[in-house]
C-alpha positions in Angstrom: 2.2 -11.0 15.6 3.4 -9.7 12.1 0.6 -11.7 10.2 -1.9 -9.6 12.6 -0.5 -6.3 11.9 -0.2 -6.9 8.0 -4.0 -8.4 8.1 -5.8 -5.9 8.8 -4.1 -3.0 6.6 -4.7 -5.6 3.5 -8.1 -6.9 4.2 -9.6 -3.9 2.7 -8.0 -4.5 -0.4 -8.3 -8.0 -1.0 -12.1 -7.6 -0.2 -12.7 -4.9 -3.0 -10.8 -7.1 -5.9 -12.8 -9.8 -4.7 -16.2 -9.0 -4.9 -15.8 -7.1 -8.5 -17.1 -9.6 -10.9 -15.3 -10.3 -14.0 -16.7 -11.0 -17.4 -17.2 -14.4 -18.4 -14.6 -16.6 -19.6 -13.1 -15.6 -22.9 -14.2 -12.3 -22.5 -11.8 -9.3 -22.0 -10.5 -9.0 -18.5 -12.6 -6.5 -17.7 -13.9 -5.6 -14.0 -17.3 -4.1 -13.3 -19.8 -3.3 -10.5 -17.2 -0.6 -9.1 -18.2 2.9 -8.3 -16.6 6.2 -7.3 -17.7 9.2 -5.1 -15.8 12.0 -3.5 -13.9 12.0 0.4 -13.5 15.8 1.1 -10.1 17.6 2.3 -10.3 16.4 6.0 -13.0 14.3 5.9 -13.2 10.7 7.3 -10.6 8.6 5.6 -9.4 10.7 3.7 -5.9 11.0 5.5 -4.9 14.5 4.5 -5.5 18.3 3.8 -6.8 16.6 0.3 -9.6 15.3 -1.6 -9.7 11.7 -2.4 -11.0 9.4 -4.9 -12.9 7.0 -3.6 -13.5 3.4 -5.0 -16.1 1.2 -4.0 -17.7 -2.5 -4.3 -20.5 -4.0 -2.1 -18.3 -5.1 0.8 -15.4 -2.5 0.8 -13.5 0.7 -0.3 -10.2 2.4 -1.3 -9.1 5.6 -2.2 -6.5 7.2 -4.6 -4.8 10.7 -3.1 -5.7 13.7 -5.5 -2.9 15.3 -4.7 -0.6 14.8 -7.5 1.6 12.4 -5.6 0.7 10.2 -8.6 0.8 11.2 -12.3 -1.5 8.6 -13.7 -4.3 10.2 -11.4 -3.6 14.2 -12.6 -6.2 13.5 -15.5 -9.3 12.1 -12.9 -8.2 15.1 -10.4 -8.9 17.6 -13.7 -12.5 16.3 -14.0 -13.3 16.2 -10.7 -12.0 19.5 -9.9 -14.8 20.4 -12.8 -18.4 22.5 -12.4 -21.8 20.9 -11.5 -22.3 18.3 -14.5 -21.6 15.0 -16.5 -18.1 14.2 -15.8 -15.5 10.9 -16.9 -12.2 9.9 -16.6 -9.9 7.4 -16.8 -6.7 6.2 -14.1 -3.9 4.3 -16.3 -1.5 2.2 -14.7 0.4 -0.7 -15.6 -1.7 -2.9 -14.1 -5.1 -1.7 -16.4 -7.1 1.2 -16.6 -10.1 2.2 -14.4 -12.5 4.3 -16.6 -15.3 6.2 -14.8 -18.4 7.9 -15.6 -21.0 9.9 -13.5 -21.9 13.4 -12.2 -21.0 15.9 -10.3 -22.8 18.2 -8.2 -20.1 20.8 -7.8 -16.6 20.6 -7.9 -15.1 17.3 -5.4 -18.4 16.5 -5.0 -20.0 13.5 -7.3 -20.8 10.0 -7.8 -20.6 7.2 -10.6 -19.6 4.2 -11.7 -16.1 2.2 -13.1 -15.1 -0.2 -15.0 -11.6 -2.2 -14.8 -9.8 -3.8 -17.7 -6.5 -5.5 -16.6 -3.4 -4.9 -19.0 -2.3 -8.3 -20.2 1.3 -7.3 -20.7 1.9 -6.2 -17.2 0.3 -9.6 -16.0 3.0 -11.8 -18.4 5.5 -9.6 -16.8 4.1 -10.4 -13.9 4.3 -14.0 -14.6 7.8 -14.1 -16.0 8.9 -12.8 -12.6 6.9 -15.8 -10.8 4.4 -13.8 -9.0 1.0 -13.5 -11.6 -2.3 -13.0 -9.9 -4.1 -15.8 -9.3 -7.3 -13.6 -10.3 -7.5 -10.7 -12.8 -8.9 -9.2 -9.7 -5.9 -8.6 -7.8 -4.4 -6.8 -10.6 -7.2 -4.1 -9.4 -5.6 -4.0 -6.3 -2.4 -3.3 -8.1 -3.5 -0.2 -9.6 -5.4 1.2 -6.8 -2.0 0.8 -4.5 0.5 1.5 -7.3 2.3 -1.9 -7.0 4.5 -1.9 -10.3 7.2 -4.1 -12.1 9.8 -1.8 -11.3 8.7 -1.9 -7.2 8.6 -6.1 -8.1 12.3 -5.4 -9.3 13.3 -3.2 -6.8 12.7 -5.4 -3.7 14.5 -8.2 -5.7 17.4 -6.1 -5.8 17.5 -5.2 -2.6 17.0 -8.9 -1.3 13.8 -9.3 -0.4 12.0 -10.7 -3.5 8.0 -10.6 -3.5 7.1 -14.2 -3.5 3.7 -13.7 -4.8 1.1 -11.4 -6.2 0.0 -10.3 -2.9 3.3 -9.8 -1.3 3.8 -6.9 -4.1 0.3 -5.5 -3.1 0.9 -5.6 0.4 4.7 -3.8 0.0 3.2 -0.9 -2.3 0.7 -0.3 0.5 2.6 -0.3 2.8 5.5 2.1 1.4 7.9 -0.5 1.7 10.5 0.4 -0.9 13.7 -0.9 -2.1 15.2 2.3 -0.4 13.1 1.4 2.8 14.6 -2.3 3.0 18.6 -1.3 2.2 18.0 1.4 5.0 16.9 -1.2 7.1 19.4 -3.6 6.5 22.0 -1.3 7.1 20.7 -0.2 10.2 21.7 -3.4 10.7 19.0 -5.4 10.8 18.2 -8.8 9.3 15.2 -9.3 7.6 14.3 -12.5 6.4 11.2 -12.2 4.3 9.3 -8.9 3.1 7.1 -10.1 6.2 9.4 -9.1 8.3 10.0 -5.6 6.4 6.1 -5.0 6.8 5.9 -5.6 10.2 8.2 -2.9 10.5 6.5 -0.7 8.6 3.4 -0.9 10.2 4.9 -0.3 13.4 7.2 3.1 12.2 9.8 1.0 12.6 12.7 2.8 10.7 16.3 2.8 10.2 17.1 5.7 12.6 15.4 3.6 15.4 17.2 0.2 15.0 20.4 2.0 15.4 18.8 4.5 18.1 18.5 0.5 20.0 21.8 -0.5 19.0 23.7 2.6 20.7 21.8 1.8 23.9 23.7 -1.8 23.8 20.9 -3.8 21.9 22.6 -4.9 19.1 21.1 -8.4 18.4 17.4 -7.7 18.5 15.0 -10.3 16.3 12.6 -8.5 14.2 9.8 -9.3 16.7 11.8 -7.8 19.5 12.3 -4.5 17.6 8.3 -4.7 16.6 7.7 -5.2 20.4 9.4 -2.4 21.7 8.5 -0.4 19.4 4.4 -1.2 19.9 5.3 -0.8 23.3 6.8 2.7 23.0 10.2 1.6 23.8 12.9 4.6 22.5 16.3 4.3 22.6 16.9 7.3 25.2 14.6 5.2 27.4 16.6 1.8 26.9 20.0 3.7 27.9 18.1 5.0 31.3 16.5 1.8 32.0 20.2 0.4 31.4 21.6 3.1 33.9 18.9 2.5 36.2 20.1 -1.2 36.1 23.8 -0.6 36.6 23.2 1.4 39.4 20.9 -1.0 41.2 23.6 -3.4 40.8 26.1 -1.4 42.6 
């Protein structure tokens, strides 16, 4: 059940590094065949009250927030934000930089094309941590989800370590944070893998409701129990009446 609610959330992502070619080998790591237009404030996919960058290949898409909940995009938001006209920018992360070219028709509204050139220091440090891409092209992936050392680090720390390359892509889209896993943990709840942290994500499964479950007597709940209720619309109010209910019958 967790490997079906993780799957579909990442297939998106895995399918846009994947069908950027890279340059031959021996060539700079570099990423092309990408292009960028424009979701509107409210518009399909877009998520929120704000515009968003989209990113693009044959077979799939992303999108990067312009709504300064990320420093490294301020610069792009700038230029898009721009009158009718030639516009470029550039994202810079750790994992590369996406540099992109093309036009606008008014302001938010545009089209163009990218290219992707991969950072080779933050793939060693990838590497000295065990988890390097196998391909260039999930280091993409990376930047367009914001999955850093420091997150890598982070989830180490807080005992879940990322076991590969697309374990960390699949925690930073997700939101599952260092903070996220201690919470959970605390709650308590045991999490063996970062597998079982995104199930729980995925679902809304936070803190607050592992211990909502726990003060209506269920106290040693498997992650796929806690998943299942929660799919299921299980609250903890309704556990302690369904636990009355039974008390009383038994009478």
């Amino acid at each position: 059940m967790k490997a079906l609610i993780v799957t579909a959330s990442l297939a998106m992502l895995s399918a846009l590094a994947s069908a950027a070619p890279l340059q031959p080998t021996g060539s700079p790591p570099v990423l092309t065949d990408i292009r960028w237009d424009i979701l509107p404030a409210g518009g399909k996919g877009a998520g929120d009250d704000e515009p968003h960058l989209r990113i693009r290949s044959d077979r799939s898409s992303s999108s990067l927030a312009l709504d300064g909940s990320r420093p490294e995009v301020a610069a792009a938001k700038r230029a898009l934000a721009g009158g009718a006209g030639p516009v470029a920018f550039t994202v810079a992360h750790q994992a590369g930089t996406l540099a992109c070219d093309g036009r606008l028709s008014r302001r938010y509204e545009g089209k163009g094309d990218c290219r992707f050139t991969a950072d080779p220091g933050f793939e060693q440090a990838l590497a000295k941590r065990g988890i390097a891409p196998d391909e260039r092209r999930d280091l993409l992936a990376m930047l367009l989800v914001d999955a850093t050392v420091e997150l890598a680090d982070g989830l180490a720390d807080a005992g879940l370590r990322a076991e590969d390359a697309g374990e960390l892509i699949a925690a930073a889209a997700l939101h599952v944070t260092p903070a996220y896993v201690r919470d959970l943990r605390a709650a308590p709840m045991k999490l063996a893998s970062l597998d079982d942290a995104f199930a729980c994500r995925a679902l809304g499964v936070d803190a607050g409701y592992v211990r909502e479950l726990a003060d209506a007597g269920y106290t040693k709940l498997s992650v796929e129990d806690v998943v299942s209720l929660k799919a299921l619309g299980v609250s903890g109010d309704y556990a302690r009446r369904m636990n009355a209910a039974a008390t009383e019958a038994n009478q």
